[in-house]
FIMI-544168 format. One record per residue (C-alpha): residue number from 1; residue in three letters; x, y, z. Coordinates in steps of 0.25 Angstrom, whole numbers, plus 5000, padded with zeros to 4 digits. Example, Ala and Ser with C-alpha at 12.3 -4.5 7.8 and 13.67 -1.06 7.14 Angstrom:
% residues 2
NODE   num   residuo     c1     c2     c3
NODE     1       ALA   5049   4982   5031
NODE     2       SER   5055   4996   5029
END
This chain:
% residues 450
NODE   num   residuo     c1     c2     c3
NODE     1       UNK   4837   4771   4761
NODE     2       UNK   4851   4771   4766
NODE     3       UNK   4855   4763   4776
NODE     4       UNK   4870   4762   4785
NODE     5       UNK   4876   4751   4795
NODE     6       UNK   4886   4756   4804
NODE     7       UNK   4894   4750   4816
NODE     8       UNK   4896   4760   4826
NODE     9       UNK   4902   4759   4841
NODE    10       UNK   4898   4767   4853
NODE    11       UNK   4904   4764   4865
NODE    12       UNK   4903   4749   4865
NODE    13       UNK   4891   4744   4860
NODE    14       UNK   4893   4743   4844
NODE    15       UNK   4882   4748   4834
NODE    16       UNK   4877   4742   4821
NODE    17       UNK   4869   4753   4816
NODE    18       UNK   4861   4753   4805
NODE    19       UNK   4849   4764   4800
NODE    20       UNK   4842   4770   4787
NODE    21       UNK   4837   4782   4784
NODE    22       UNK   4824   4786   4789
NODE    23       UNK   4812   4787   4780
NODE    24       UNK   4803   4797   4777
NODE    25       UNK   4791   4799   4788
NODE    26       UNK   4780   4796   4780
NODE    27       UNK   4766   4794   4783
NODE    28       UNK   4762   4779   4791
NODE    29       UNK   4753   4767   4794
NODE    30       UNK   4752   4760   4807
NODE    31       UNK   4746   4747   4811
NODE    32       UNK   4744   4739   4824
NODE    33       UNK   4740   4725   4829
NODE    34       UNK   4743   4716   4840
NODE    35       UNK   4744   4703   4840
NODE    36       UNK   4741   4691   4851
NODE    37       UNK   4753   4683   4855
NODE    38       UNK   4748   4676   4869
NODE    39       UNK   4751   4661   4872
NODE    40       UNK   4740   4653   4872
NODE    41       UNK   4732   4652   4883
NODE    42       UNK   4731   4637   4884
NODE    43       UNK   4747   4636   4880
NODE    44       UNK   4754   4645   4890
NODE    45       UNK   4769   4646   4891
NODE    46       UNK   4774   4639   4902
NODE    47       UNK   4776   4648   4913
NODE    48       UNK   4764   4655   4911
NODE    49       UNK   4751   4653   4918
NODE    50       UNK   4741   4663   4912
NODE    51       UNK   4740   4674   4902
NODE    52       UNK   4737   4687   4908
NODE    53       UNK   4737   4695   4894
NODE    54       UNK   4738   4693   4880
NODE    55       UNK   4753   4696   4872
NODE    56       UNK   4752   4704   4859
NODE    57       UNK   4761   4706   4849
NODE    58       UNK   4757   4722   4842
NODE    59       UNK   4763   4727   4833
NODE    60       UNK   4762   4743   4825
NODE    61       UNK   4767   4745   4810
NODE    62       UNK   4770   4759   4805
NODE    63       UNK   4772   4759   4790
NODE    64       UNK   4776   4773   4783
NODE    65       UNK   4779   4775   4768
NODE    66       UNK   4794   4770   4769
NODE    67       UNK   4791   4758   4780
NODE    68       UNK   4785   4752   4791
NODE    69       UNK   4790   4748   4806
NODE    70       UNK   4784   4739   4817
NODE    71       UNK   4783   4740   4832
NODE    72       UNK   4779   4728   4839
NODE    73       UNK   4776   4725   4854
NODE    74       UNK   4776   4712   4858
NODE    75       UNK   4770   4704   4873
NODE    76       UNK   4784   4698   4874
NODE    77       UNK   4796   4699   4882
NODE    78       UNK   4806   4699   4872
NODE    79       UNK   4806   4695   4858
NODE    80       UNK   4819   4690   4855
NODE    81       UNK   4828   4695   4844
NODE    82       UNK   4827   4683   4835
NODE    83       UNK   4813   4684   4836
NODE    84       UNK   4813   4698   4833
NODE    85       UNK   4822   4699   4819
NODE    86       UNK   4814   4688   4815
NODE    87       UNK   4799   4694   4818
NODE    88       UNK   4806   4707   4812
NODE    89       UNK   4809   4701   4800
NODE    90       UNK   4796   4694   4796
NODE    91       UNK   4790   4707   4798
NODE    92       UNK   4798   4714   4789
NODE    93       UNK   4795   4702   4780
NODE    94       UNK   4781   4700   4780
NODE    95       UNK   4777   4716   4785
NODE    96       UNK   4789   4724   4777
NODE    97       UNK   4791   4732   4789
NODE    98       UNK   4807   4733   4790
NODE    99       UNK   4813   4723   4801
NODE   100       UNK   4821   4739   4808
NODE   101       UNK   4807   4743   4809
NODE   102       UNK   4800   4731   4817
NODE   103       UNK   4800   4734   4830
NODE   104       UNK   4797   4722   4842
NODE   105       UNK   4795   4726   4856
NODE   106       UNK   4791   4714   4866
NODE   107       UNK   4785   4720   4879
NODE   108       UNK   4794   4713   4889
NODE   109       UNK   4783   4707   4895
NODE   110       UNK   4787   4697   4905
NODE   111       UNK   4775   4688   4905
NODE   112       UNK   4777   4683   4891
NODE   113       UNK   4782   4670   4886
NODE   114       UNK   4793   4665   4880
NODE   115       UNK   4795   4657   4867
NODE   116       UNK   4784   4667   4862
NODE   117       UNK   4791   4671   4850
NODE   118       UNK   4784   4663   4837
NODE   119       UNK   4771   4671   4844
NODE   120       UNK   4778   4683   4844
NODE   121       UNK   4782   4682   4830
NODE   122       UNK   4769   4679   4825
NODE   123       UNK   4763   4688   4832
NODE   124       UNK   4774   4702   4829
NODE   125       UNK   4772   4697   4815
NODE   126       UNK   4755   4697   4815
NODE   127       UNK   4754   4709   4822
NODE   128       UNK   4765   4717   4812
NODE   129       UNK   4757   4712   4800
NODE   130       UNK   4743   4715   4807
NODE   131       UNK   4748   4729   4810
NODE   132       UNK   4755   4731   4796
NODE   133       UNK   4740   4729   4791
NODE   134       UNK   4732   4738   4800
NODE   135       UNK   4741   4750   4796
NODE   136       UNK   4733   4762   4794
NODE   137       UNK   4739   4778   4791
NODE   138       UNK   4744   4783   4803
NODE   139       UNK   4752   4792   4814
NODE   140       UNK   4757   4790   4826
NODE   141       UNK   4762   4799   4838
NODE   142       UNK   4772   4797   4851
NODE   143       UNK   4772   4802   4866
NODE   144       UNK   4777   4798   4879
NODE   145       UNK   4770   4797   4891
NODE   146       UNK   4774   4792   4905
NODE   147       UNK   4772   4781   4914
NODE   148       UNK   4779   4777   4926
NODE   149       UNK   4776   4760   4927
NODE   150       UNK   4789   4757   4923
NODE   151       UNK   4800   4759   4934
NODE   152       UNK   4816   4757   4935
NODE   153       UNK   4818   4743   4941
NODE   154       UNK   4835   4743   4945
NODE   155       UNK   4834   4744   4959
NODE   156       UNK   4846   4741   4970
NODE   157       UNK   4836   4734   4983
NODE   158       UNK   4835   4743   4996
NODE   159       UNK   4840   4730   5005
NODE   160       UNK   4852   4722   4996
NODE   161       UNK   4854   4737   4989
NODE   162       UNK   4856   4728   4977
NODE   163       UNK   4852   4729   4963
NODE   164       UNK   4838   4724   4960
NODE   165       UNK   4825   4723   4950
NODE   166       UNK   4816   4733   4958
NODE   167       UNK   4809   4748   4956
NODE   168       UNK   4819   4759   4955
NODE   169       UNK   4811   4772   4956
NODE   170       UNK   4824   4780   4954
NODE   171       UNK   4828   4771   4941
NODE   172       UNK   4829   4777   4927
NODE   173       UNK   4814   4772   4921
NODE   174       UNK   4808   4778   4910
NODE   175       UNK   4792   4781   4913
NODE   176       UNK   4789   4786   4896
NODE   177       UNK   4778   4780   4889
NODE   178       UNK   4782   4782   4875
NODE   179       UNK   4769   4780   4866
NODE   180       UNK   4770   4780   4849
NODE   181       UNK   4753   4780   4845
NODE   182       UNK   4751   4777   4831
NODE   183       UNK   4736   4782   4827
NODE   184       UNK   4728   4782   4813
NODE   185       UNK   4727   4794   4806
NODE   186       UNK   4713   4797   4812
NODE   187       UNK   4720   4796   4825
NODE   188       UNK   4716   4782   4829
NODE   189       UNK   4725   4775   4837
NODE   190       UNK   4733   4763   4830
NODE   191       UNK   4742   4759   4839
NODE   192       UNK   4753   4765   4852
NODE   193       UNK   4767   4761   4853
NODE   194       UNK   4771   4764   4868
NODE   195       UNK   4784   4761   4875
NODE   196       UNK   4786   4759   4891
NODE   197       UNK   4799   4755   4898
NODE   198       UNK   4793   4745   4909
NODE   199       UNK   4796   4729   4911
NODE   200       UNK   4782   4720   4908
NODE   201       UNK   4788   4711   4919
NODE   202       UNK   4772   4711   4928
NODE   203       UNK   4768   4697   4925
NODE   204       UNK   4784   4693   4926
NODE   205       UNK   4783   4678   4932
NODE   206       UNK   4770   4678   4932
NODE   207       UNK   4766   4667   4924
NODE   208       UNK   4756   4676   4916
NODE   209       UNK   4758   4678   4901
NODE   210       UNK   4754   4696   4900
NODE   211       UNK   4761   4706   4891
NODE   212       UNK   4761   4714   4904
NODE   213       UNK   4759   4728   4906
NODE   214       UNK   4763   4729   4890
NODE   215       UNK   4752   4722   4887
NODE   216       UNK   4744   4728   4897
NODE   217       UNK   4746   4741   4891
NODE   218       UNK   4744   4740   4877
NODE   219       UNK   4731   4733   4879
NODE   220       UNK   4726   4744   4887
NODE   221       UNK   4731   4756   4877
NODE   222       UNK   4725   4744   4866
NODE   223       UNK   4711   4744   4875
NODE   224       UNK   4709   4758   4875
NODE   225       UNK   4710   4761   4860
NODE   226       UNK   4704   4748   4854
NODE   227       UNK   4704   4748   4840
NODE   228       UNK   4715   4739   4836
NODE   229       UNK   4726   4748   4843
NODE   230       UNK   4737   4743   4847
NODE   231       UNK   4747   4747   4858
NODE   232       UNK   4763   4742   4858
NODE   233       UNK   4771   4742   4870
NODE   234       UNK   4787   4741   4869
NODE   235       UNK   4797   4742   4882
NODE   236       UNK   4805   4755   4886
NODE   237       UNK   4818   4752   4892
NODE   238       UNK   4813   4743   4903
NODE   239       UNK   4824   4736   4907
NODE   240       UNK   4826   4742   4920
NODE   241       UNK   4811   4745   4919
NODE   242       UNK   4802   4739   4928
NODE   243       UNK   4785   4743   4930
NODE   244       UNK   4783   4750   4943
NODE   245       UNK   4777   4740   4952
NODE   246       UNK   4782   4725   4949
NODE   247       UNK   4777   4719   4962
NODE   248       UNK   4768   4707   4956
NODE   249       UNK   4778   4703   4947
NODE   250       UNK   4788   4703   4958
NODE   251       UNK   4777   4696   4969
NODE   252       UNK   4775   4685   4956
NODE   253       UNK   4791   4684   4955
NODE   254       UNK   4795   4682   4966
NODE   255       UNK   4784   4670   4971
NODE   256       UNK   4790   4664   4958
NODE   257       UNK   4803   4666   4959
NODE   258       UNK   4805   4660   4974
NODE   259       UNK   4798   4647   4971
NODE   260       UNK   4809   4645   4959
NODE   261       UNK   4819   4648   4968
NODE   262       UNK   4814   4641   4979
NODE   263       UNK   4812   4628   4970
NODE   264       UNK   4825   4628   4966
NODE   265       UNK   4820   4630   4950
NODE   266       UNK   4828   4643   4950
NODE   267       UNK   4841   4644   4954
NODE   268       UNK   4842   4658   4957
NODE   269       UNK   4833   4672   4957
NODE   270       UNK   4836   4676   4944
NODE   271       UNK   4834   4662   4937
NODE   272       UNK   4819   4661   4945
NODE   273       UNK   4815   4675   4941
NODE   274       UNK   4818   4669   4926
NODE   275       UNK   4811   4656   4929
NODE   276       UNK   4798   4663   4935
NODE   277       UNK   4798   4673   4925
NODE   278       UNK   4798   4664   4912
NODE   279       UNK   4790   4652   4916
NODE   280       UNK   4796   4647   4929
NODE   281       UNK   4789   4645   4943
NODE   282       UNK   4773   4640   4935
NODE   283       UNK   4771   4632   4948
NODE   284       UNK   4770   4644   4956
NODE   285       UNK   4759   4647   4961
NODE   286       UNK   4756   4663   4961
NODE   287       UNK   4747   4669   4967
NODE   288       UNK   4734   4676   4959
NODE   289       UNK   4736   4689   4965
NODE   290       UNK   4750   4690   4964
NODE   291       UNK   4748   4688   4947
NODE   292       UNK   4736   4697   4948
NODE   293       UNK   4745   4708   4953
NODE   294       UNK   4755   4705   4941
NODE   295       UNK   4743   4706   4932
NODE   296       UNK   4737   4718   4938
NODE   297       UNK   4750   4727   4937
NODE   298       UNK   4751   4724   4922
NODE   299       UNK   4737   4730   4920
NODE   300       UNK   4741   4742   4930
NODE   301       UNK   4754   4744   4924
NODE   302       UNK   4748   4743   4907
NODE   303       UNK   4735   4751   4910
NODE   304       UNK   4744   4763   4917
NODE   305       UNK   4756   4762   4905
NODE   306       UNK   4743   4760   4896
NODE   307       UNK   4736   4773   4900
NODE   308       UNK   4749   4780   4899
NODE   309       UNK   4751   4777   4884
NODE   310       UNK   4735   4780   4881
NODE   311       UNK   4738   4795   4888
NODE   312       UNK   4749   4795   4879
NODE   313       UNK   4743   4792   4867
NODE   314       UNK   4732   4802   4869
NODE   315       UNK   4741   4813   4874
NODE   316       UNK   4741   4825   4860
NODE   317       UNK   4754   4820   4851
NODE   318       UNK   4757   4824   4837
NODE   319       UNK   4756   4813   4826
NODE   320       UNK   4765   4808   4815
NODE   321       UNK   4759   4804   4802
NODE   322       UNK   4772   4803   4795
NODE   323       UNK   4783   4796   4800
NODE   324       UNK   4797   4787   4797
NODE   325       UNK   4798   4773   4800
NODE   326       UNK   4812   4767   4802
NODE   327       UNK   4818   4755   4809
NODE   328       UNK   4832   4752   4814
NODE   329       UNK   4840   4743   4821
NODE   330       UNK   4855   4742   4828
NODE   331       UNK   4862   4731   4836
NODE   332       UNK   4870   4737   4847
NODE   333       UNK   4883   4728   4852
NODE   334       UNK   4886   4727   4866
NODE   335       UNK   4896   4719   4875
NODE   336       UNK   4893   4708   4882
NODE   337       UNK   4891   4702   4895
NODE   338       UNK   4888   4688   4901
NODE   339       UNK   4886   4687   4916
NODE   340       UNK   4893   4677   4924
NODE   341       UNK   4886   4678   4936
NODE   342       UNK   4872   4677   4941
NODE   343       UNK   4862   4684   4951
NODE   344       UNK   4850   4691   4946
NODE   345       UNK   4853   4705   4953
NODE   346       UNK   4860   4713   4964
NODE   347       UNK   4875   4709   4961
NODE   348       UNK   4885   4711   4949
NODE   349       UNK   4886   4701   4939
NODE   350       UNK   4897   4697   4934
NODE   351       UNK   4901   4696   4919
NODE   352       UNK   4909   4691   4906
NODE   353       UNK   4908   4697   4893
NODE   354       UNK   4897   4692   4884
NODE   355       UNK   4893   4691   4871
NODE   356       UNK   4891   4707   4864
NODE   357       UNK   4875   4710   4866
NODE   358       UNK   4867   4715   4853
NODE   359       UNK   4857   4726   4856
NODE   360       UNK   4848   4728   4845
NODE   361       UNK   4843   4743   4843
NODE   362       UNK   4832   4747   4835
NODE   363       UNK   4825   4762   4830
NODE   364       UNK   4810   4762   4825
NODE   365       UNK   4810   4777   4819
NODE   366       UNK   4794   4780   4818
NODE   367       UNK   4795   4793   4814
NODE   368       UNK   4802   4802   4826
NODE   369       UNK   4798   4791   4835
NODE   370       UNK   4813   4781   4838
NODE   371       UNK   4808   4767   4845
NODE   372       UNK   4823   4764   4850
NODE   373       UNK   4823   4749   4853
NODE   374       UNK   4834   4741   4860
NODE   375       UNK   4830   4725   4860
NODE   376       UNK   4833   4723   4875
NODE   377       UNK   4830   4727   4890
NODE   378       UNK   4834   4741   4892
NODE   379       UNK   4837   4751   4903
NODE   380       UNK   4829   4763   4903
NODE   381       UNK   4839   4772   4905
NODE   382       UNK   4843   4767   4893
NODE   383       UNK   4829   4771   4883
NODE   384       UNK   4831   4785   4892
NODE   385       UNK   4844   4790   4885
NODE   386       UNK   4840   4784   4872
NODE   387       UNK   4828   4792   4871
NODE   388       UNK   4837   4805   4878
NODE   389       UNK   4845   4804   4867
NODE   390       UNK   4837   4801   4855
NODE   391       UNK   4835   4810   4844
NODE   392       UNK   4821   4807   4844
NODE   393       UNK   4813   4811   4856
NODE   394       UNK   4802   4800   4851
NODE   395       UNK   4810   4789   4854
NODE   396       UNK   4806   4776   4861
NODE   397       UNK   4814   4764   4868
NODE   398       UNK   4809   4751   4866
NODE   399       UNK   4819   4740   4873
NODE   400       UNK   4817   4724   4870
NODE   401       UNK   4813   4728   4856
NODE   402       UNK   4815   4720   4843
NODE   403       UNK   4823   4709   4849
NODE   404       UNK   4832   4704   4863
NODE   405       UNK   4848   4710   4863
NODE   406       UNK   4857   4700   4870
NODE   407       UNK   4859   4709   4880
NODE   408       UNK   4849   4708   4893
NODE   409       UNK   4845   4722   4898
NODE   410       UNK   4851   4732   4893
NODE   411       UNK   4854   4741   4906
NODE   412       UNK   4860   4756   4905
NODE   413       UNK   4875   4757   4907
NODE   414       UNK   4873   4764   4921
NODE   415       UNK   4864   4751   4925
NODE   416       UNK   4875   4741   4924
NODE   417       UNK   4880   4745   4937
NODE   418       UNK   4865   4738   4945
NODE   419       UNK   4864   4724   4946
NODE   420       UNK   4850   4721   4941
NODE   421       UNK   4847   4708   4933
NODE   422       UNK   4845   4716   4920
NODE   423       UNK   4860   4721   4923
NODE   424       UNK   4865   4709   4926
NODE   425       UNK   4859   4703   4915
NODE   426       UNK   4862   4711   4905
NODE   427       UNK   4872   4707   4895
NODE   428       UNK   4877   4719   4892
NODE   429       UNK   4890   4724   4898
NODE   430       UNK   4890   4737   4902
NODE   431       UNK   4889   4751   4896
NODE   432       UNK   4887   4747   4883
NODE   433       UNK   4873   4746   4879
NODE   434       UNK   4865   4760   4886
NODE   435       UNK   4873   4770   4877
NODE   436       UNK   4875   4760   4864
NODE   437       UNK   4860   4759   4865
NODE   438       UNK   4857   4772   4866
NODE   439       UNK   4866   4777   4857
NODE   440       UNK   4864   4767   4845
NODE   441       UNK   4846   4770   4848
NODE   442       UNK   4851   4785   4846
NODE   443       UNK   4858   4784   4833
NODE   444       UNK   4849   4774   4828
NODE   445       UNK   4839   4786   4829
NODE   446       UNK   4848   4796   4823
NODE   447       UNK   4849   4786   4812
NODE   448       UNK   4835   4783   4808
NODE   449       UNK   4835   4800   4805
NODE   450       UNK   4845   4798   4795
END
């Protein structure tokens, strides 16, 4: 197998690139399992009340003749990059499957705790080894569907005609549903890989362990075929994303927020919406029907995006019996930036040059099928062009996978000029990231066709 390491420059992001040469498609195996993560009932994390749903950790393996690969989908909101090089190694230790080719996708949910991560790792590691031993001779198929949940949420407010986290209707937001089905050979369903690019932010302050409409959805795509199938959810680009209709979680928010201000716990909005979020304001009192309504929108949003998937998956598609497995991964080197002012949203921050930000790119080639990865929040302007320009029209953008970049959100070049938190936040400096990321995903794939 021959293998090359390049440094390559384009514009100001640098590239360390490295890729082999793609094996031959071969015939495969797939298996599945999910795994049971959720805290103890008895022992709940402080900030949390009550537990609304379970958390799961699922996982697929696909094993040809030359090698095998990973996808895994985890009820958390982000698995750190430590955590994930160390779970990626133990699986290659323990499993054989090649550490390029493990794949972790965390579903962004905001209702799950933190300091989860022996759990996690236990848990990725049980349900990879489970699915490595259920494998059976297989194929698997890919179409797209639509759903329009999901919503653009960089919005300038009709009275300060300031910036603000509200639903654009004329924002770039991308409604595909892109669906991978992996059957038996007798046309069994096995497991379904699907992609969305939408926030899990329902439950958000609401005290309320879920894996929010993630969760919700795979159950129900899980529900309706039984059998031991299992369904994996991974983030579009969502990081202008929001779902359509957000009033619970803002109705929760904001009781919650105003007594941490009013108490004098938060010094400002920004740090009280962070306080209620992650375990701040439990003596407030909330009303039921205000948490019922959170809880209700994560059923209506999962059933809906559920439905869509299972229309998909029975829509006529051609299947592929043979296939080539290949895995690769680029770090991306941006310029920094550390803010020196504060205020969540609304007015221009103000800015020192930071420490460079390390983007980490990966490429999961199941045979004409690209899973594109960038381990951050991303604009969806962003996934858009990728796929535009991809040589591969079977090409899927999974953000905040197989690890955290230093970075913040990621926004597109054009963004910077709106002053939304996930601007603001961002450690990036400007027009550096959109095109290196898009540039570096697209010769990655060019690459794996060597």
């Amino acid at each position: 197998m021959r293998s090359l390491i390049l440094i390559l420059v384009i514009g100001l992001g640098t590239f360390q690139w490295g890729f082999a040469q793609a094996q031959k498609a071969s015939p495969f195996q797939v298996g599945a399992a999910k795994i049971d993560i959720t805290p103890n009932e008895n022992e709940l994390p402080e900030g949390y009340y009550s537990i609304r749903d379970h958390l799961f950790c699922r996982a697929v393996v696909v094993q040809n003749e030359s090698t095998s690969a990973a996808l895994i989908a985890v009820d958390q909101g982000m698995v750190n990059s430590d955590l994930y090089t160390k779970i990626a190694a133990q699986i290659e230790a323990e499993t054989g499957i090649p550490a390029p080719n493990v794949f972790v996708s965390p579903s962004h949910t905001h209702s799950a705790p933190w300091g989860m991560e022996a759990a996690v790792e236990k848990g990725v590691l049980a349900a990879v080894k489970e699915a490595k031993a259920n494998l059976q001779d297989a194929t698997l198929s890919y179409k797209t569907g639509l759903s329009y949940l999901n919503i653009n949420r960089d919005v300038i407010d009709e009275q300060t005609r300031l910036w603000k986290q509200g639903p654009n209707y004329d924002g770039p937001s991308d409604k595909t549903v892109a669906v991978i089905t992996f059957r038996s050979t007798a046309g069994d369903p096995i497991a379904v890989y699907y992609n969305y690019a939408m926030h899990a932010n329902m439950m958000f302050m609401g005290g309320t362990i879920s894996a929010d409409f993630p969760g919700e959805t795979s159950k129900y795509i899980e529900d309706y075929y039984g059998d031991g199938v299992v369904a994996l959810f991974s983030s579009g680009a969502a990081g202008d994303q929001n779902p359509v209709s957000v009033e619970p979680m803002v109705e929760v928010g904001h009781k919650k927020v105003d007594a941490l201000l009013a108490s004098g716990k938060a010094k400002d909005l920004a740090e009280a919406i962070m306080m209620a979020g992650f375990g701040g304001g439990a003596e407030v009192e909330l009303e039921p029907k205000a948490l019922e309504r959170q809880s209700q929108m994560i059923s209506s949003l999962g059933q809906i995006l559920g439905e869509e998937v299972l229309r998909v998956t029975h829509l006529p598609q051609a299947s592929d019996s043979l296939i080539a497995i290949s895995g690769s991964k680029e770090i991306l080197t941006c310029p920094g930036r550390t803010r020196t002012n504060t205020g969540r949203e609304g007015a221009p921050g103000t800015y020192e040059d930071g420490e460079p930000v390390n983007i980490q790119l990966s490429l999961l080639r199941l045979g004409d099928i690209a899973i594109a990865a960038v381990n951050a929040e991303v604009y969806n302007i962003i996934a858009q062009r990728l796929k535009e320009e991809s040589p591969l029209t079977r090409t899927i953008f999974s953000s905040i996978t197989n690890g955290a970049a230093n970075s913040g959100y990621i926004p597109n070049d054009d963004a910077f000029q709106r002053y939304t938190f996930q601007v603001l936040s961002s450690r990036l400096q400007p027009n550096h990231a959109e095109r290196g990321i898009i540039d570096g995903l697209v010769g990655m794939i060019k690459a794996s066709e060597l």
